[in-house]
C-alpha positions as CSV (number, residue, x, y, z in Angstrom):
1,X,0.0,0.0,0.0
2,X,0.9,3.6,-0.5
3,X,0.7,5.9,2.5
4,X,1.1,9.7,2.5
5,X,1.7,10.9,6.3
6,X,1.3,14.8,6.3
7,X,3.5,16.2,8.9
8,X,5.6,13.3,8.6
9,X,8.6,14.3,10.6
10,X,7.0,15.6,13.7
11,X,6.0,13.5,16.9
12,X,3.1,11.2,15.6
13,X,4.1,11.4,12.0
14,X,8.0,9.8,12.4
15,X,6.5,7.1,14.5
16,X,3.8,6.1,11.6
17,X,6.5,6.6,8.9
18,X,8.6,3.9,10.6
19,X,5.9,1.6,11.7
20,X,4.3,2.1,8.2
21,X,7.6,1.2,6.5
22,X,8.3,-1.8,8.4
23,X,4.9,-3.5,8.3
24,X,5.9,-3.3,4.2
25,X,3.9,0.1,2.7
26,X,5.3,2.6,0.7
27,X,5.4,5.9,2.4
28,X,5.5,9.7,0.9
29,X,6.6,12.1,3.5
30,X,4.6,15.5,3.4
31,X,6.2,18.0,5.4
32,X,8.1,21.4,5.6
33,X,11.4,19.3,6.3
34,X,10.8,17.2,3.0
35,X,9.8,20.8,0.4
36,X,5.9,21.1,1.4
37,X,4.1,24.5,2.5
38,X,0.6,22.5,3.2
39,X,-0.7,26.5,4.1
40,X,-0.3,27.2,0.0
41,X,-2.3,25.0,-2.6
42,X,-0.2,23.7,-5.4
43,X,0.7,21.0,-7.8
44,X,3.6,19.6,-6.2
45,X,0.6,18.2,-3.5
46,X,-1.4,16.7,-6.4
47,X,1.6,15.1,-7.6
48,X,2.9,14.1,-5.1
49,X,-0.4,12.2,-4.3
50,X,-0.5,10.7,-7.3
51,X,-1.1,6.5,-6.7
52,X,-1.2,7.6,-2.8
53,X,-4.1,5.2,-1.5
54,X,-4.4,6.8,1.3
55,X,-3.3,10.3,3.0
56,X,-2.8,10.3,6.9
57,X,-3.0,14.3,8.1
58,X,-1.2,14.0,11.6
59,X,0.0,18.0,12.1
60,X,0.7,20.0,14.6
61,X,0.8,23.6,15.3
62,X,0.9,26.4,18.3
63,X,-2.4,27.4,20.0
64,X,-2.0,31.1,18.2
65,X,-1.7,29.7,14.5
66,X,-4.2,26.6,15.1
67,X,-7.6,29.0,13.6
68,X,-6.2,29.3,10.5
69,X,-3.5,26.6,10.5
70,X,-5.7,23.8,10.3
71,X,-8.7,24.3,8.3
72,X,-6.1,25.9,5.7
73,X,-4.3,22.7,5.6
74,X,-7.6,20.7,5.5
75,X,-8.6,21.9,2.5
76,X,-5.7,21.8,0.7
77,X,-4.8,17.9,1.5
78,X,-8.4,17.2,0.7
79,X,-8.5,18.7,-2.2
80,X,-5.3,17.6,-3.8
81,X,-6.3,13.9,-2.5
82,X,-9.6,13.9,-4.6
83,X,-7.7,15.7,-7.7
84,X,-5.5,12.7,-6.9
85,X,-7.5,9.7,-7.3
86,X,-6.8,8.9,-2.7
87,X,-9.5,6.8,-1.8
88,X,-8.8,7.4,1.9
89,X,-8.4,10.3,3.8
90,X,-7.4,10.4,7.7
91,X,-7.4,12.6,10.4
92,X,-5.9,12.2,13.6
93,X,-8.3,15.0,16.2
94,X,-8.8,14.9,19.8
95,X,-11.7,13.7,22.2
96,X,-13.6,16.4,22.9
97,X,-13.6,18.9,20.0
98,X,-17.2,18.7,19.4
99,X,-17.9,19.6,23.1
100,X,-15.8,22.5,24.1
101,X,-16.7,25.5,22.1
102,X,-14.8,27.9,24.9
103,X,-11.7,26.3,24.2
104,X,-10.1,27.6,20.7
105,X,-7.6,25.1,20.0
106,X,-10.3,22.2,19.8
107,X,-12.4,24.7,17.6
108,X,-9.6,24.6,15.4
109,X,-9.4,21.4,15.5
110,X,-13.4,20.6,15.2
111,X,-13.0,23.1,12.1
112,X,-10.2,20.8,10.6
113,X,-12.6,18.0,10.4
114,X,-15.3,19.7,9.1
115,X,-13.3,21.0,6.3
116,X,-11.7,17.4,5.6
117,X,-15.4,16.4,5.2
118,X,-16.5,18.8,2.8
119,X,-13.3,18.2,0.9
120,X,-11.2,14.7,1.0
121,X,-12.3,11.7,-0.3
122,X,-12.9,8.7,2.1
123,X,-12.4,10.6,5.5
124,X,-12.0,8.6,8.9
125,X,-11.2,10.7,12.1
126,X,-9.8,8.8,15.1
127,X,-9.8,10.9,17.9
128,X,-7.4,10.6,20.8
129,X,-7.2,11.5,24.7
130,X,-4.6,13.4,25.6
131,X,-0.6,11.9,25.4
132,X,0.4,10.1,28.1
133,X,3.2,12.8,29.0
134,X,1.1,16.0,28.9
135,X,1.6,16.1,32.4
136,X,5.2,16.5,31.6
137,X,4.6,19.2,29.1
138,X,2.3,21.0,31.2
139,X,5.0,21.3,34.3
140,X,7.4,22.7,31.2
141,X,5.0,25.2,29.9
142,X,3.5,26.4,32.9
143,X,6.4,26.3,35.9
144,X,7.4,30.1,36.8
145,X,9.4,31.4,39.7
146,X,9.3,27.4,41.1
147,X,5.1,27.3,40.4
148,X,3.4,25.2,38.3
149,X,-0.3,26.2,37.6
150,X,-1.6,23.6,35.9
151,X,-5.4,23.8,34.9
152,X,-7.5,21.4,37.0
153,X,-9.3,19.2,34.5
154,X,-10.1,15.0,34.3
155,X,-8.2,13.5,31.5
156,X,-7.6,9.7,29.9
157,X,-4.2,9.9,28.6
158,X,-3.4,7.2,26.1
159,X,0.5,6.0,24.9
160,X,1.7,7.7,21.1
161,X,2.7,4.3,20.5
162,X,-1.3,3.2,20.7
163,X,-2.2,5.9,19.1
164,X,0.0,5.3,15.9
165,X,-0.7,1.7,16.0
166,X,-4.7,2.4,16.0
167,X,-3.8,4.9,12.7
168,X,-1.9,2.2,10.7
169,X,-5.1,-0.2,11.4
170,X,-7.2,2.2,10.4
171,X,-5.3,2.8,6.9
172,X,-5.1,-0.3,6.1
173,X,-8.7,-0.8,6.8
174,X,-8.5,-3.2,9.8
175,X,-10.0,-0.8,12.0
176,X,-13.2,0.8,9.6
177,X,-15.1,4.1,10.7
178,X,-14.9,7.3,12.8
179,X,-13.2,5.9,16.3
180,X,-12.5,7.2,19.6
181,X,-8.8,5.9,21.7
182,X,-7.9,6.3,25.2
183,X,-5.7,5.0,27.6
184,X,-7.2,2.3,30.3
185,X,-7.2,4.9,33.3
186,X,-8.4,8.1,34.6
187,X,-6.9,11.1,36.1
188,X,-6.8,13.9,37.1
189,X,-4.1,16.6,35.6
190,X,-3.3,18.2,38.5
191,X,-2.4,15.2,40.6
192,X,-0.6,13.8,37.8
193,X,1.8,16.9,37.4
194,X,2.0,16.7,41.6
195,X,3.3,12.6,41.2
196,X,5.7,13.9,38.5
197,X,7.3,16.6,40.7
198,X,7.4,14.5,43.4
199,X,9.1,11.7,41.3
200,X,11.8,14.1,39.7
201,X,12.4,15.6,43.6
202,X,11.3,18.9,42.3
203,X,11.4,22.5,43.9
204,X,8.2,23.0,42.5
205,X,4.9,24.0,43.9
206,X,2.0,22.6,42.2
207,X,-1.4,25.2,42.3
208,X,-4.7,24.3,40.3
209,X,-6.0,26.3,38.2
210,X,-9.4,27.0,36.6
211,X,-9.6,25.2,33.0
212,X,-12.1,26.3,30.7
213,X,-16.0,24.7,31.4
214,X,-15.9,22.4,29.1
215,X,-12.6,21.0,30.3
216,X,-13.6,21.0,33.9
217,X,-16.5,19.1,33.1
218,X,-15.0,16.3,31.6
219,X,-14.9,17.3,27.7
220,X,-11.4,15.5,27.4
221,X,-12.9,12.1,28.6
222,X,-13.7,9.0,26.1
223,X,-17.3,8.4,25.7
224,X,-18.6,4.9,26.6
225,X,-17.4,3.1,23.3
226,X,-13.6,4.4,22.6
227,X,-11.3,1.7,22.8
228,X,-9.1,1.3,25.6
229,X,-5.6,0.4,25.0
230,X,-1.9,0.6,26.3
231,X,0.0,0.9,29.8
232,X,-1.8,3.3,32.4
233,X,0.0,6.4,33.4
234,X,1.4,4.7,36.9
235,X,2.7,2.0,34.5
236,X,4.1,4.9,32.2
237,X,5.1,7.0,35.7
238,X,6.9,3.8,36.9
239,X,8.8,3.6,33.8
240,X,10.5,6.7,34.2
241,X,12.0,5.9,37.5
């Protein structure tokens, strides 16, 4: 099979390439690193779809460019997919967009899939809980002058490695339809970014913080028929010891 992974060299996107590659497929990286600007519609996309059977849109951008970033992209990839001849087009989105309309990022991201619907042939969203380190990243993003204030919201945080896994099923059409993942466990973000600190013997102090209502209320939580995979994040936490 021939896979295109857009944003091929970040996080998600290396982990598919290589898993893609090994299980035997034939992979076209689509990313800045490898001579694609997915913001500006061209010919080089078309082309570079051409025989693709399916197109994998796994990118990533900051919270200030995410509005325009990926909608943008959406409907370019789409677009040059069904000029293509793709038969599949999938999106990896996050639990929760359709619930939090006060939180812009997921707008963004609920936008995305909208626009993929409206323009790509064959579309599948799998939408995933959070990463199992998030907590991590939250105590780097958020730690000033030794505090850490870390919004105060329940979360389901699943392993990348699950998450790419579930992807490459999906592409190959061993997993068929929309589909929610999360991790078997749930937590809440504040106490995990505490167990962290006190792991790592920290000089931190850990306050909670109000998230947005959505959030707070459990928007970032499966629904009752996601799949549950992978190690838990006290499996993950024990790991890092």
């Amino acid at each position: 099979m021939k896979i295109a992974i857009a944003g091929a060299t970040g996080r998600i996107g290396s982990q598919l390439t290589s898993l893609s590659r090994k299980a035997g497929h034939e992979v076209v990286e689509i990313a800045r690193e490898t001579g694609f600007d997915l913001l500006a519609p061209g010919d080089e996309l078309v082309a570079a779809l051409d025989s693709v059977d399916t197109v994998v849109d796994v990118t990533a951008c900051p919270l200030d460019q995410a509005a325009t970033f990926f909608p943008t992209v959406a409907r370019n990839i789409g677009s040059a997919a069904t000029a293509a001849g793709v038969r599949r087009s999938v999106v990896l989105s996050i639990v929760g967009v359709d619930r939090s309309p006060d939180y812009d990022y997921y707008v963004a991201k609920l936008a995305q899939e909208r626009a993929y619907r409206e323009s790509a042939p064959g579309v599948v969203v799998l939408r995933a809980t959070q990463f199992l380190d998030f907590a991590a990243q939250m105590l780097e993003w958020n730690t000033q002058d030794g505090v850490a204030r870390i919004i105060d919201v329940p979360t389901q945080p699943v392993a990348t490695g699950e998450i790419v896994r579930l992807l490459l099923e999906i592409v190959t059409g061993d997993v068929e339809g929309d589909v929610e993942l999360a991790g078997p466990t749930r937590e809440n973000l504040v106490d995990q970014v505490r167990r962290l600190v006190e792991q790592s013997g920290q000089d931190v102090r850990v306050e909670a913080v109000a998230a947005p209502e959505s959030l707070a209320q459990g928007a970032m939580l499966p629904g009752p028929d996601a799949l549950l995979r992978g190690p838990s994040f006290e499996d993950w936490l024990a790991e890092r010891a």
